[in-house]
N, CA, C and O of each residue as an XYZ file, in Angstrom:
692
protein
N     138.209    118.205    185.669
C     138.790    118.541    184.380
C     140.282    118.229    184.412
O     141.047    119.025    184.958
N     140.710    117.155    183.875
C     142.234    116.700    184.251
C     142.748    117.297    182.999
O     142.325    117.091    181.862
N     143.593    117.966    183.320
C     144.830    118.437    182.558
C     144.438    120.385    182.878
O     145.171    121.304    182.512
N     143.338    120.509    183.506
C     143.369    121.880    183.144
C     143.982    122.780    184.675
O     143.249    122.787    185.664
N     144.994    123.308    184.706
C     145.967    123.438    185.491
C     145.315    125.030    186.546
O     145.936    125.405    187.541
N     144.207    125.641    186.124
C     143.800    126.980    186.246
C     142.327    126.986    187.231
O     141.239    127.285    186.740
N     142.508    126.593    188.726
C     141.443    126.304    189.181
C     140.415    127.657    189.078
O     139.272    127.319    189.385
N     140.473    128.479    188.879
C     139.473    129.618    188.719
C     138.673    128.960    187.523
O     137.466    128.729    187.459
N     139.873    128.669    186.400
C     139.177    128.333    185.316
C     138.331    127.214    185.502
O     137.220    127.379    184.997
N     138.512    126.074    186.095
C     137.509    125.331    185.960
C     136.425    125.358    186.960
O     135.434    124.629    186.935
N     136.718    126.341    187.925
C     135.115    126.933    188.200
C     134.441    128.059    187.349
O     133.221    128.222    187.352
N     135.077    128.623    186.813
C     134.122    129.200    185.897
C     133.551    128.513    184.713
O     132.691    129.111    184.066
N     133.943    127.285    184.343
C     133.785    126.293    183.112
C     132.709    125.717    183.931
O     131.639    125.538    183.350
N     132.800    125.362    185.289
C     131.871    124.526    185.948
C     130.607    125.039    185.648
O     129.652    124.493    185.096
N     130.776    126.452    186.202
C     129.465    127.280    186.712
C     128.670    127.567    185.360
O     127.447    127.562    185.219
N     129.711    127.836    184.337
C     128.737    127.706    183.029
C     127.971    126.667    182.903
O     126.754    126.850    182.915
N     128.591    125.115    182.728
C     128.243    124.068    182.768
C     126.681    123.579    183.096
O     125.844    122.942    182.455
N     126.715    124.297    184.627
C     125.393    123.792    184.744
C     124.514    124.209    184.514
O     123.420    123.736    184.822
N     124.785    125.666    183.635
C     123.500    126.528    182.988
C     123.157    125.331    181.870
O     122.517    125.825    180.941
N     123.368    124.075    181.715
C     123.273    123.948    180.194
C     123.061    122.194    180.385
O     123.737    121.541    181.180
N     122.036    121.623    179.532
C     121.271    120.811    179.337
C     122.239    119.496    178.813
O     121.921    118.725    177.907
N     123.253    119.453    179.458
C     124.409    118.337    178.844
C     124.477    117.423    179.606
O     123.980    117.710    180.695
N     125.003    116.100    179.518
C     125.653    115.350    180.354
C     126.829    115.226    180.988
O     127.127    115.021    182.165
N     127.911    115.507    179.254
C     128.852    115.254    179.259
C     129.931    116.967    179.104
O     129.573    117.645    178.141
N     130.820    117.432    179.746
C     131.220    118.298    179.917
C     132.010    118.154    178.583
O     131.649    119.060    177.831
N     133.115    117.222    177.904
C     134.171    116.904    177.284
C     133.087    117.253    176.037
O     133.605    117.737    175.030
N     131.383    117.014    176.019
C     131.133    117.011    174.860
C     130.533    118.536    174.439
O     130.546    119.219    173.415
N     130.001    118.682    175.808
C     129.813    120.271    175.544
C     131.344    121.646    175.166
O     131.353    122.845    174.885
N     131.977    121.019    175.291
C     133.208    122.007    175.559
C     133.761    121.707    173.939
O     134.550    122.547    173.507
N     133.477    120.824    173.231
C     133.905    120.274    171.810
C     133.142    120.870    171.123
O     133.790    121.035    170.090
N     131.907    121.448    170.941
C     131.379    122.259    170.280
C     131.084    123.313    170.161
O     130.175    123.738    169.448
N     132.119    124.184    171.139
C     132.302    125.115    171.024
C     132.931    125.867    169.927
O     133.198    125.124    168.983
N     133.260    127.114    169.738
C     134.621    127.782    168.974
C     135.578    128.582    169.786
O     135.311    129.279    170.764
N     136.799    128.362    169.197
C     138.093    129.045    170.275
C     137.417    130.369    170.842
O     137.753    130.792    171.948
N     136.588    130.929    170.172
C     136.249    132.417    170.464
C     135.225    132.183    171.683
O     134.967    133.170    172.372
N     134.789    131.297    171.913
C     133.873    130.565    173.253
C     134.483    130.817    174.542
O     133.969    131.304    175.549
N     135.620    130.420    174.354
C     136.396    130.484    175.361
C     136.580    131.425    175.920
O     136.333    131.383    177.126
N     137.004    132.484    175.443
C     137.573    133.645    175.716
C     136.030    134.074    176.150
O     135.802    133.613    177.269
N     135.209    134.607    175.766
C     133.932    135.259    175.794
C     132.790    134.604    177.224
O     132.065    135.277    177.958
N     132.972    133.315    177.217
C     131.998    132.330    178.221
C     133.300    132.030    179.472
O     133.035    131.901    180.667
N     134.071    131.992    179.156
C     135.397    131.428    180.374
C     136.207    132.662    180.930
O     136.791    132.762    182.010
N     136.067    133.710    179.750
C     137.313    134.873    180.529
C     138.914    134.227    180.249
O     140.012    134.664    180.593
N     138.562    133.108    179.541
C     140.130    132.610    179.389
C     141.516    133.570    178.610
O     141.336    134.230    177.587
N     142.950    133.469    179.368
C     143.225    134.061    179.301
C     144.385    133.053    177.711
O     143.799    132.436    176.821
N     145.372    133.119    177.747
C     146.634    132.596    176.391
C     146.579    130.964    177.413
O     146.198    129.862    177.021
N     146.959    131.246    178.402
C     147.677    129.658    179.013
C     146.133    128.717    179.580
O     146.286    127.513    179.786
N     144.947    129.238    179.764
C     144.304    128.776    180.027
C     143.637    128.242    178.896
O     143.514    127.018    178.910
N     143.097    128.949    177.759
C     142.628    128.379    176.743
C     143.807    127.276    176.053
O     143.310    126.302    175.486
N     145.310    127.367    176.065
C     145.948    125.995    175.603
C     145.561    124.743    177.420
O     146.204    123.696    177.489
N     145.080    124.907    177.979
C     144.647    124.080    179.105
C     143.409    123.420    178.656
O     143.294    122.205    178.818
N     142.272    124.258    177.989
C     141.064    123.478    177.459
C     141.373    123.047    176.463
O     141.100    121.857    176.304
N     142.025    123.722    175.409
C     142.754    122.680    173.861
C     143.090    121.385    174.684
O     142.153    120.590    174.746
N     144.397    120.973    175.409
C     144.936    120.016    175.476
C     143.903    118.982    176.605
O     144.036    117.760    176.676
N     142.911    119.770    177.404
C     141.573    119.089    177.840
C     140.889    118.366    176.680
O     140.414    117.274    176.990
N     140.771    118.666    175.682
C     139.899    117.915    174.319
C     140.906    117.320    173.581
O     140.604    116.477    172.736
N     142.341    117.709    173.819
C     142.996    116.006    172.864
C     142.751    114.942    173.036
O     142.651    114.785    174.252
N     142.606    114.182    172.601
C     142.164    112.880    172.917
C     143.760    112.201    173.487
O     144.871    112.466    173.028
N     143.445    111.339    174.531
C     145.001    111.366    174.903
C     145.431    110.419    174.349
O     146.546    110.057    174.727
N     144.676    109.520    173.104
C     145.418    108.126    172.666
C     145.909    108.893    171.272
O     146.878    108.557    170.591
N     145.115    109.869    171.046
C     145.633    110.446    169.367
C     146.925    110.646    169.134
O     147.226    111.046    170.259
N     147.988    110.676    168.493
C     149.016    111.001    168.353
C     149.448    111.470    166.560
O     149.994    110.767    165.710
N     149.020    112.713    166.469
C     148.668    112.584    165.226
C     150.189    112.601    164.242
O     150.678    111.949    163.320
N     150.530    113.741    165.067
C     152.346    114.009    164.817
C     153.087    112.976    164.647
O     153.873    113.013    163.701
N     153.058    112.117    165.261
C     154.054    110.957    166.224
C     153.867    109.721    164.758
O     154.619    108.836    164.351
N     152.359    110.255    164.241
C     151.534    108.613    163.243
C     152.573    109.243    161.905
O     153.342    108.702    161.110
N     152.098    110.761    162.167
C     152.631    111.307    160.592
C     154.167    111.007    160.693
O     154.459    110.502    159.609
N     155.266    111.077    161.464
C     156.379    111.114    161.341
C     156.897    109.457    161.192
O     157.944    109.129    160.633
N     155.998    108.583    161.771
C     155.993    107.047    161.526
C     155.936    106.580    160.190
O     156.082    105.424    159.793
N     155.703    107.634    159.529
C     154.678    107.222    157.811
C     153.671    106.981    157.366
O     153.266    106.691    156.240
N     153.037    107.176    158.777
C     151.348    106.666    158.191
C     150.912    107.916    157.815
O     151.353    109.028    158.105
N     149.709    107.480    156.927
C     148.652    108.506    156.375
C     147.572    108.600    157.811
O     147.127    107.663    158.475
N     147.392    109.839    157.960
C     146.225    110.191    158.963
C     145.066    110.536    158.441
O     145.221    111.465    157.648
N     144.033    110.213    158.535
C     142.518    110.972    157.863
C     141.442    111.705    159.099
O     140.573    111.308    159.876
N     142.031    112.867    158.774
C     141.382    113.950    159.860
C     139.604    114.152    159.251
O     139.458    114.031    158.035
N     138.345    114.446    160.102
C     137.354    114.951    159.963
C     137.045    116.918    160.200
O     136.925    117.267    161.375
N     136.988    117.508    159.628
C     136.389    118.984    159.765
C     135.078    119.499    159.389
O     134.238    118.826    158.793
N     134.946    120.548    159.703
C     133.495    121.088    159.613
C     133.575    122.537    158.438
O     133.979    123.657    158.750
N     133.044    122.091    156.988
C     132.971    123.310    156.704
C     132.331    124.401    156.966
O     131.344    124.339    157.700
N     132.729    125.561    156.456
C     131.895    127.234    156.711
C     130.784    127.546    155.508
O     129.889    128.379    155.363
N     131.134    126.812    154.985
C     130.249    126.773    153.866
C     129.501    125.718    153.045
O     130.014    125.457    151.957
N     128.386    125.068    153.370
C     127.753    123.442    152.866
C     127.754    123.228    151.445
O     128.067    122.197    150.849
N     127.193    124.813    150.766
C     127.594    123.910    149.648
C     128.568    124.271    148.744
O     128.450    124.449    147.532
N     129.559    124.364    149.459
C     130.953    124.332    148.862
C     131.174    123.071    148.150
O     130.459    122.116    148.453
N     132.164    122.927    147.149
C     132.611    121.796    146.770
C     133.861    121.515    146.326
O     134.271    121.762    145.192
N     134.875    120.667    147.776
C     136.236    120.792    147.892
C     136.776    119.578    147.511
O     136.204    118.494    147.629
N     138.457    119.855    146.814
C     138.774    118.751    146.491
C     140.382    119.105    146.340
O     140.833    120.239    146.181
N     140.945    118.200    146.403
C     142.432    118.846    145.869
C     142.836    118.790    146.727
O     142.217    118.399    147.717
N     144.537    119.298    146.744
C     145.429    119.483    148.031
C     144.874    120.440    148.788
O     143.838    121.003    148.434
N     145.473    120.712    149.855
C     144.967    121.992    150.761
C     146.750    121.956    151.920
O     147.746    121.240    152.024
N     146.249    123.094    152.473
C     147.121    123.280    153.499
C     146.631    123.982    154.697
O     145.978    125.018    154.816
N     147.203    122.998    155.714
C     146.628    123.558    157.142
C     147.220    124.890    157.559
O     148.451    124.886    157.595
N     146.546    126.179    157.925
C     146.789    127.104    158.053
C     146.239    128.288    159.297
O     145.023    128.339    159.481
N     147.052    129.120    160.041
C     146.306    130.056    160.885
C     144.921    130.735    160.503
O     145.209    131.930    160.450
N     143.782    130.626    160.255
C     142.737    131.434    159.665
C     142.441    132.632    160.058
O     141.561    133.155    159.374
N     143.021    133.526    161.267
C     142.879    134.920    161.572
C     144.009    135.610    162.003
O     143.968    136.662    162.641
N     145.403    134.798    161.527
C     146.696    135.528    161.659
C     147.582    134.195    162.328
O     147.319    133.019    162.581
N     148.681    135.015    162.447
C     149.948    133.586    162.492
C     150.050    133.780    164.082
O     151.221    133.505    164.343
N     149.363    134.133    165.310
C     149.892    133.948    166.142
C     148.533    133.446    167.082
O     147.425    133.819    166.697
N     148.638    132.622    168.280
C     147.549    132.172    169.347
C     146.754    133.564    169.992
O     147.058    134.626    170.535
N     146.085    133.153    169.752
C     144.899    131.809    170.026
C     144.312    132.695    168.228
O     144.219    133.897    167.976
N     144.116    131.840    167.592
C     143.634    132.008    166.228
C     143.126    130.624    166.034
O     143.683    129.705    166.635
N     142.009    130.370    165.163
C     141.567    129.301    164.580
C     142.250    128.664    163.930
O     142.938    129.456    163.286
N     142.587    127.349    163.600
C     143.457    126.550    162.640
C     142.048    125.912    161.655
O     140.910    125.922    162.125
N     142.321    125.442    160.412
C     141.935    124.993    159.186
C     142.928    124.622    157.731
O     144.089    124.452    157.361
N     141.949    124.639    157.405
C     142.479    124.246    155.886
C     142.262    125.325    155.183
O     141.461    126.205    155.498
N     143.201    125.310    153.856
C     143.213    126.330    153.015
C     143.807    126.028    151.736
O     144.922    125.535    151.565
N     142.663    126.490    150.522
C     143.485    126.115    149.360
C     142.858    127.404    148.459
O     141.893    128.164    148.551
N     143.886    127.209    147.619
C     143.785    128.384    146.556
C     142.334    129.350    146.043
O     141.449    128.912    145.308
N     142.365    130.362    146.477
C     141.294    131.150    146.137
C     139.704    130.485    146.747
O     138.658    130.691    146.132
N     139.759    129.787    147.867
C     138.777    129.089    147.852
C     138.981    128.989    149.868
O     139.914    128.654    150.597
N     137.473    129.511    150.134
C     137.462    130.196    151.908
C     137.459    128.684    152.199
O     137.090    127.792    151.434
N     137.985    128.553    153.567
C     138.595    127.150    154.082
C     137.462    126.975    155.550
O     136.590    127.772    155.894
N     137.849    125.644    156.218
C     136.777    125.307    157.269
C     137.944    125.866    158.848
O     138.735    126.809    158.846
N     137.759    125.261    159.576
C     138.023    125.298    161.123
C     137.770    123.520    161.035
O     136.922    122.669    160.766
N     139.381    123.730    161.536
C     139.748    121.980    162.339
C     138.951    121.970    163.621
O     138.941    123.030    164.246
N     138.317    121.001    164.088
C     137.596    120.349    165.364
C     138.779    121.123    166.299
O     139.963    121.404    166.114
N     137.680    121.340    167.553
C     139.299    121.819    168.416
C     139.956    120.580    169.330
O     140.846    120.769    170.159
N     139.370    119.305    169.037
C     139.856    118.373    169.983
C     141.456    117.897    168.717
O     142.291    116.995    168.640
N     141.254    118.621    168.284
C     142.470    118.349    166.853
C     143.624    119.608    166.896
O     144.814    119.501    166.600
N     142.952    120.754    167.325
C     144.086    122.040    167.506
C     145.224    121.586    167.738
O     145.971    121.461    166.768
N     145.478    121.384    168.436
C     146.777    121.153    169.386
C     147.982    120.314    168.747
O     149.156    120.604    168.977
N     147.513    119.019    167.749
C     148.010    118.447    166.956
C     148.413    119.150    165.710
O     149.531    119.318    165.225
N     147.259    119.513    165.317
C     147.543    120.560    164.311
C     148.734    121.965    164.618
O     149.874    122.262    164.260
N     148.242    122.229    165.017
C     149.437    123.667    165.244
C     150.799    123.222    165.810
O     151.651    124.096    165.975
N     151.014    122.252    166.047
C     152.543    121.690    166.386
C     152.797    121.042    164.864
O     154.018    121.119    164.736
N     152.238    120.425    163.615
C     152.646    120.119    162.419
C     153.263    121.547    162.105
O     154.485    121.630    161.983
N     152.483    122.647    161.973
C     152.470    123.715    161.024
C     153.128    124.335    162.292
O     152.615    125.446    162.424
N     154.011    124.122    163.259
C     154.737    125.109    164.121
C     156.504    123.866    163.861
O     157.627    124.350    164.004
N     156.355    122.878    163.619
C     157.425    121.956    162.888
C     157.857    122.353    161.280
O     158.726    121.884    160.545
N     156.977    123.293    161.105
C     157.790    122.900    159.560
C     157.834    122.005    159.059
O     157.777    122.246    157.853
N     157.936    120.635    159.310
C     157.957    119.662    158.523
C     157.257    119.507    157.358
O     156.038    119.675    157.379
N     157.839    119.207    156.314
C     157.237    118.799    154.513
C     155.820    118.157    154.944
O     155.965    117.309    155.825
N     154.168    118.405    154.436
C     153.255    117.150    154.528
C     152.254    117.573    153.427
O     151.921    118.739    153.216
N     151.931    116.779    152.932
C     150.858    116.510    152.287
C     149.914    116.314    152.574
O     149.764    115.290    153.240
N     148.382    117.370    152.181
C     147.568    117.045    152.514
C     146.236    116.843    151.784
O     146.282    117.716    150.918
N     145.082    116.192    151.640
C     144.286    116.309    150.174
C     142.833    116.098    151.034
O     142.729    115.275    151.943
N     141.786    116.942    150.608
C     141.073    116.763    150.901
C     139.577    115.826    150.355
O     139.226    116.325    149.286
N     138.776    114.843    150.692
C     137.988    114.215    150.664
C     136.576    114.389    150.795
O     136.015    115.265    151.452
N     135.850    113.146    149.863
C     134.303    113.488    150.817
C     133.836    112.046    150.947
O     133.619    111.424    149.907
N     133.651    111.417    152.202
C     133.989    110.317    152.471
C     132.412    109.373    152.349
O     131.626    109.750    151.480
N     132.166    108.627    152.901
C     131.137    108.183    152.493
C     129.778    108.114    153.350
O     128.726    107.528    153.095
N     130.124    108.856    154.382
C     129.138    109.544    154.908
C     128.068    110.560    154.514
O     126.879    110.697    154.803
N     129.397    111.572    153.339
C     128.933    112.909    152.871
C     129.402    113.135    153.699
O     128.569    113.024    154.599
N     130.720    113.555    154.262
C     131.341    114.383    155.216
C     132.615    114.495    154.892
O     133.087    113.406    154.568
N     133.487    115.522    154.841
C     134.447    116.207    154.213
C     135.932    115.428    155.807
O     136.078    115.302    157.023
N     136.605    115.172    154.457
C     138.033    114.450    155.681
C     139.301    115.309    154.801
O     139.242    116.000    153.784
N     140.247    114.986    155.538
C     141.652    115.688    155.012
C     142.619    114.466    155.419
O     142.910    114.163    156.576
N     143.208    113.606    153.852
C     144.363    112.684    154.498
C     145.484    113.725    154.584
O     145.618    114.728    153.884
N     146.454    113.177    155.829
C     147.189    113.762    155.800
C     148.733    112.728    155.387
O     148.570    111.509    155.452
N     150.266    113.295    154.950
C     150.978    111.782    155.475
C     152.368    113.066    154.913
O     152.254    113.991    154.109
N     153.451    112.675    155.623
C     154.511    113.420    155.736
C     155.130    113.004    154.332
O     155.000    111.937    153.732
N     155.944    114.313    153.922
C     156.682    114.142    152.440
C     157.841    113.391    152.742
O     158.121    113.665    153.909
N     158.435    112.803    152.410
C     160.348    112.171    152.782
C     160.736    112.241    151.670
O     160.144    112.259    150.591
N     162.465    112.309    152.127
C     162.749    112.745    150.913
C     163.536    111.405    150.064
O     164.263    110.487    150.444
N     163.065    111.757    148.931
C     163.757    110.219    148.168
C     162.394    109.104    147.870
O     162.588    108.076    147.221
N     161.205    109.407    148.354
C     159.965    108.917    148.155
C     159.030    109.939    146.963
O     159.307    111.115    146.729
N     157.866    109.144    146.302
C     157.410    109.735    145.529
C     155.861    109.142    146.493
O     155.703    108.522    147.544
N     155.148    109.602    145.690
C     153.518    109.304    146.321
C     153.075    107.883    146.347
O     152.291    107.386    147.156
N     153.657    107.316    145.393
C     153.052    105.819    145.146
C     153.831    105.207    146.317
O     153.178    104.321    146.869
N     155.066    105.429    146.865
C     155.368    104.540    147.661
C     155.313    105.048    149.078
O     156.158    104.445    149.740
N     154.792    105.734    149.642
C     154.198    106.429    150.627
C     153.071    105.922    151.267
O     151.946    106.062    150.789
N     153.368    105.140    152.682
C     152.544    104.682    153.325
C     151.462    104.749    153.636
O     151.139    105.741    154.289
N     150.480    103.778    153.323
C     149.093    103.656    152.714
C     147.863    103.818    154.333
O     146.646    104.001    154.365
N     148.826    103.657    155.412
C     147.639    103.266    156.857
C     147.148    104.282    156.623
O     147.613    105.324    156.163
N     145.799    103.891    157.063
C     143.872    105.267    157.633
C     144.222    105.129    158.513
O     144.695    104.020    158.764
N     144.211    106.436    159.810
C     143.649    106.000    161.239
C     142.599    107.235    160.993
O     142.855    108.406    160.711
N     141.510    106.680    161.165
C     140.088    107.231    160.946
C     140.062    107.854    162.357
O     140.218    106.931    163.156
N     139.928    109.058    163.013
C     140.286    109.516    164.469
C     138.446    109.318    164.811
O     137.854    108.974    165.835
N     137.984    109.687    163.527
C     136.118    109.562    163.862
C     135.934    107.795    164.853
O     135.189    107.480    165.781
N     136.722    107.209    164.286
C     136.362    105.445    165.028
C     136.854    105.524    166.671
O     136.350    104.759    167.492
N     137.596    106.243    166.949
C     138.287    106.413    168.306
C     137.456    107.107    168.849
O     136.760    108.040    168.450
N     137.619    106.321    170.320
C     136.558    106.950    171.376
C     136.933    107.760    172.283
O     137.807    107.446    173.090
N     136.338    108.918    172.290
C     136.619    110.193    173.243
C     136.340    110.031    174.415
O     136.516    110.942    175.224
């Protein structure tokens, strides 16, 4: 498990592991929920940001694209199927403003999803920057719900606001 700094922890991640019918560890550990962690690992604040930054993808740079000008188009999982979302939204803490809490989306009067956790980590450094961003949510042509994202600047209006997709779904984990 490279990056995860907590050798207890990744014998206890191990030992779960092989209770369980997977191949791939990176893929079993992605479908989890933050609350997994804590409950199946015993993880403690610094160990669970050790499995977050275990599932970043290390080519993603989502921060780095948004502050470049590109538009990013994130994938999430709603809480609710047949919801039907549209509009701006804003990425937000979903069980309070401090770690380890779920990150998602959130828009007006209307219950929001949970960001992928191979995305946490990106996410909570936007919304721990402050930085101005825009975000709108989609339903792409899969039938699967995306969120573009692309930083506000100032002295720009929307039309002239850099048009790049990086689709993170096409990138290989």
């Amino acid at each position: 498990m490279n990056g995860v700094t907590s050798r207890q922890l990744a014998v206890r991640v191990s030992d779960k592991f092989m209770e369980v019918d997977d191949p791939l560890l990176r893929n079993w550990i992605q479908r989890m929920h933050l609350a997994d962690f804590t409950e199946r690992f015993a993880a403690d604040e610094s160990e669970l940001r050790d499995l977050l930054n275990y599932l970043r993808p290390k080519e993603t740079t989502v921060l780095a694209d948004l502050i470049g000008g590109q538009e990013v188009v994130l994938d999430y999982t709603t809480r609710a199927s047949d919801s039907d979302f549209s509009g701006e939204v804003k990425f937000a803490y979903l069980d309070g403003d401090s770690f380890p809490s779920r990150l998602g989306i959130k828009q007006p009067d209307v219950m929001t999803c949970d960001m992928p956790l191979r995305l946490y980590m990106d996410i909570e450094e936007l919304i721990e920057t402050g930085l101005p961003y825009k975000a709108k949510i989609f339903l792409n042509d899969r039938g699967d719900y995306g969120v573009k994202v692309r930083m506000v600047t100032f002295g720009q209006d929307e039309e002239s606001q850099a048009d790049t997709v990086i689709d993170l779904d096409s990138l290989d984990f």
